[in-house]
N, C-alpha and C positions, 0 to 999 in steps of 0.2 A: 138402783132405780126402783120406784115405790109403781110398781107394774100395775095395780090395782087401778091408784090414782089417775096413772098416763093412759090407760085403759078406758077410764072415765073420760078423759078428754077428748078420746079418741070418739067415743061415742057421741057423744057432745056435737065437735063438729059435721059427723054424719048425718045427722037427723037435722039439718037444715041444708046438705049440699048431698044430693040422690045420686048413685052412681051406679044404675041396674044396668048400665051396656057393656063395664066390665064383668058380667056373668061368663063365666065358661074362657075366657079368653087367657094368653098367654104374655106374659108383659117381661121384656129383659127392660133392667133398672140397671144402668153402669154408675156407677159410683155410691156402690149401696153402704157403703161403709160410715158415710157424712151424715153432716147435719140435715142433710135436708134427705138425700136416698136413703138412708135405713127407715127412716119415718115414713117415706114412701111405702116401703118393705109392711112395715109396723101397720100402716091403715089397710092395704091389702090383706095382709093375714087378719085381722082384725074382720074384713069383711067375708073371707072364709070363713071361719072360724065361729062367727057370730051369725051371720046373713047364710050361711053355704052360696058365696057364692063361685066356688072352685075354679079358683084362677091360680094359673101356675106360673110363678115367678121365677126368674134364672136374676139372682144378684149376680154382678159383673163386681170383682172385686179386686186393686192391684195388690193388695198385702193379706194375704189370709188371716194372720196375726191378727188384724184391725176390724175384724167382722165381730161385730157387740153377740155376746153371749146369751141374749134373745133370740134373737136370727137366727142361731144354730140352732136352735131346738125349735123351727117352725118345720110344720108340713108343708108342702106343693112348692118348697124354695129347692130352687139347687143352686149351690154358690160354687161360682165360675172363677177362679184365679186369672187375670191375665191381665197385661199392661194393656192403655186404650190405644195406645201409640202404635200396637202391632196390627196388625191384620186380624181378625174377627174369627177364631177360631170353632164358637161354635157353630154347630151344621144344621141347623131343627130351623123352621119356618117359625114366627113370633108375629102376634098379631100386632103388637103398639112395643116401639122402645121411647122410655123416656135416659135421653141422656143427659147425667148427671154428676161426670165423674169431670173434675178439674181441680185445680189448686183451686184453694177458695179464699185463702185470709192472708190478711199481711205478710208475714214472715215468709209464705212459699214465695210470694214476689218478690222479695227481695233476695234472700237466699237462692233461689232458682227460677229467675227470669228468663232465663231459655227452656226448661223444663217447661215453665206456664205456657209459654207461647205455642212450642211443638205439642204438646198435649193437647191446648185447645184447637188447636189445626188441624195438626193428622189425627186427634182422636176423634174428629167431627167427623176426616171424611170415610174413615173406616165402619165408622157405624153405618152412615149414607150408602156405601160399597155393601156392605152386610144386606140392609134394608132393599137395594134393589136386586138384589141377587134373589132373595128370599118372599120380595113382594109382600114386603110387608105392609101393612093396611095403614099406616100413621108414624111417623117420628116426632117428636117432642125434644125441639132441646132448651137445655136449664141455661139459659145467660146471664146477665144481668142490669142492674139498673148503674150501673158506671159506666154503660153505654153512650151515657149523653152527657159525660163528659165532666168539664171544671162548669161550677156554678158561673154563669155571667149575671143575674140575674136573682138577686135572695130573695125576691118575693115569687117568684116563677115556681108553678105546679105543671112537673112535664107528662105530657099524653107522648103516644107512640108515635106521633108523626116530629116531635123535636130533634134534632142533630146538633150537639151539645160542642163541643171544642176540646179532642184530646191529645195533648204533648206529645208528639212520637219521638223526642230526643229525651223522655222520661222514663228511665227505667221503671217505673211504678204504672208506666201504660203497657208494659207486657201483658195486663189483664185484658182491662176492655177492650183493648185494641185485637188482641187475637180472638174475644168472643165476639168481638162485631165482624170482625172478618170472619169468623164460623157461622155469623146467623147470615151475611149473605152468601155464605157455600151452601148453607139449607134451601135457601130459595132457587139458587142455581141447579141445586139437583131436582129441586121440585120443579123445575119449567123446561129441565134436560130431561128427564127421566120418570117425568109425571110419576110423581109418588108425593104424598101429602107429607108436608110439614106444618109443627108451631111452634112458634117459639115463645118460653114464658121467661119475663126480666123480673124476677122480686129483687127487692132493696136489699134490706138490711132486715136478715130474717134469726130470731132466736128462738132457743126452746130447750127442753133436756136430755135431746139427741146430740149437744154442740158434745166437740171432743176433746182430748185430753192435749191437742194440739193446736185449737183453735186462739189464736191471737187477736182477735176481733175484741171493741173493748168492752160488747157487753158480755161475750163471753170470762175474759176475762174481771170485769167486776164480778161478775156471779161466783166465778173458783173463790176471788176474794174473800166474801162474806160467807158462804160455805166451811171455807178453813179458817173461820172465825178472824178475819182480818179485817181493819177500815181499807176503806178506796182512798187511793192517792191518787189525783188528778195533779198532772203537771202541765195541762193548760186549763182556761177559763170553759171550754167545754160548750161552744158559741155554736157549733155545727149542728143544723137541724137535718133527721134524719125522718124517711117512714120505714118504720119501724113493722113485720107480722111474724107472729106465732106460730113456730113451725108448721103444728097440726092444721091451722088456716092457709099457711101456704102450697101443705098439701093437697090440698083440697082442694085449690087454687088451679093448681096445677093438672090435677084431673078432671075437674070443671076445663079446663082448655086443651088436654089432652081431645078428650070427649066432643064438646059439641066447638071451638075455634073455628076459625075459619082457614082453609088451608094455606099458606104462604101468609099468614100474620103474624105478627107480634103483639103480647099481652102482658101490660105491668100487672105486678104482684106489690099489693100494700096497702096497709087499713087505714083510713082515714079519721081513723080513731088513736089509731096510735104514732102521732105525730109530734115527737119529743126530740128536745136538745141532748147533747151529749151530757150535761151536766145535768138536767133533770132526769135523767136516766139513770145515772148515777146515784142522785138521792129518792129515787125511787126504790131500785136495788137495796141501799141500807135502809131506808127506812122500813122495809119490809124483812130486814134482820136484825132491826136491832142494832145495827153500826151507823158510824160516822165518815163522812166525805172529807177527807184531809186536803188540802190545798198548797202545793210546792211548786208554783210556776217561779219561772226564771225570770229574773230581770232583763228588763228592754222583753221580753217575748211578744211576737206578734200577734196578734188578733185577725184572724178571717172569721167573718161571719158566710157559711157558707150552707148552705140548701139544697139537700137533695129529697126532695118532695116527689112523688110518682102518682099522677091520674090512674085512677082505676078503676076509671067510667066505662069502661072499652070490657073489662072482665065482667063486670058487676051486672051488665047487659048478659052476660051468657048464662043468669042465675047465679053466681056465687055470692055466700054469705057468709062475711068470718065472723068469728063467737068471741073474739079475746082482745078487749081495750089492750091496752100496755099494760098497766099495774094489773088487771087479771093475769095474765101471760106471766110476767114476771113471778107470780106469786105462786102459780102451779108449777114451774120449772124449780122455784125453789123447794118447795114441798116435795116434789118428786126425785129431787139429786138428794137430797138431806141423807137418804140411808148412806148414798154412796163415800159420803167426806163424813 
């Protein structure tokens, strides 16, 4: 990773999103190992480090293996091994957790649909059980925008108050379906046991924290042209997505951390970066230099499908992301290039 670069970026998005109330405070981050929690990690030490603003982070992490060789060499982190599915082992009071640790892409769902589901469950209410034990001042948890479901609807832009339609005899609703049941366990603890939550749903978030296991297809386009390969697309690539930039959705996320409103929910997505799967695609090569190869199957079906996310509701609380699509894309490539 070109550390300078992502450093850059990092700065980038600060200087249009203030975040002086995380001074002095202490933040556990469960799933610091991912796409989107190391990058949490990464703006934090960032603002240490650059602002002094001495905040002490505990990554919560199930595989120590898998903690990025950044991480290890920050100050004020102490990385925490444990599964999220046990009981809550550390004993120190934390002023804000953002929880973050879940299966996140394709493959864990189908591979391990029960894992997903007991993960996002009991790992929700364990943190909940932690946080009131300990009084802690805010929880945050990381959901998603597959919350609201199968598209009914391809021109439809969903705000937070939508309830979407999802398959419960589909194995591939192991996902939303257990993080919508953990975002109403949030709210249940929040009105049993008065203690503040938010919850934040981004889309479809990339950047050059994605990992070496991520199955997601822009993930996976990017490894493509990296190890100097064209994109094979075996559909037409019809599905429109909103698309934000890690470092934007971090941002995002501490913007709602920060000032939310307690027991809400808040989409995560730029409205600038609202591209099809196949223009994403030739976005990706065209910014390498590669080609889009085309091998759909005969008879294959065609869904034109829309997953679009309002984010009028965030963008009220001051947040401002910095990174169209093709910007995004183009710094994530710059920055993996040392790595392949």
């Amino acid at each position: 990773m070109n550390i300078e670069l992502y450093n850059e970026n990092i700065k980038k998005v600060l200087e249009k999103n203030k975040l002086e109330e995380l001074r002095n405070k202490t933040i556990l981050v469960t799933g610091a190992s991912g796409l989107i929690g190391s990058a949490i990690i990464d703006v934090l030490n960032y603002l240490n480090v650059k602002e002094n603003y001495n905040i002490k982070m505990i990554a919560l992490i199930r595989n120590a293996k898998n903690v990025p060789n950044r991480i290890k060499e920050y100050q004020n982190v102490m990385i925490w091994k444990q599964d999220i599915v046990e009981e809550i082992q550390y004993e120190e009071k934390v002023d804000y957790i953002i929880h973050a640790a879940s299966n996140a892409h394709p493959q864990a769902f189908s591979t391990d649909p029960v894992g997903t589901m007991l993960g996002n469950f009991i790992g929700m209410n364990n943190i909940m059980k932690f946080a009131v034990k300990y009084n802690c001042k805010r929880v945050e948890y990381i959901s998603t925008g597959e919350v609201y479901g199968q598209a009914i609807d391809n021109t439809k832009t969903y705000n937070e108050e939508y309830s979407g339609k999802i398959e419960p005899m589909d194995v591939r609703s192991c996902y939303p379906l257990s993080k919508l049941a953990s975002e109403t366990l949030c709210i249940s603890y929040s009105k049993q046991y008065e203690i503040e939550t938010v919850i934040a749903r981004p889309c479809h978030v990339y950047g050059p924290t994605q990992t070496d296991k991520d199955s997601r297809a822009s993930a996976q386009f990017i490894r493509n042209v990296l190890n100097e390969e064209d994109i094979v697309m075996t559909s037409k690539g019809s599905q429109i997505r909103s698309y934000c930039y890690v470092l934007d959705c971090v941002t995002a996320i501490l913007t709602i951390l920060l000032k939310g409103e307690s027991s809400n929910a808040y989409n995560i997505s730029n409205k600038n970066s609202i591209v099809s799967i196949k223009e994403m695609a030739e976005i990706i090569a065209q910014k390498s230099n590669k080609k889009v190869i085309y091998q759909i199957p005969e008879n294959v079906k065609t869904y034109i499908t829309r997953a679009v996310l309002d984010s009028t509701k965030l963008e009220k609380l001051g947040w401002v992301p910095c990174y169209m699509f093709e910007d995004g894309i183009e710094q994530t490539l710059k920055i993996l290039e040392s790595n392949f």
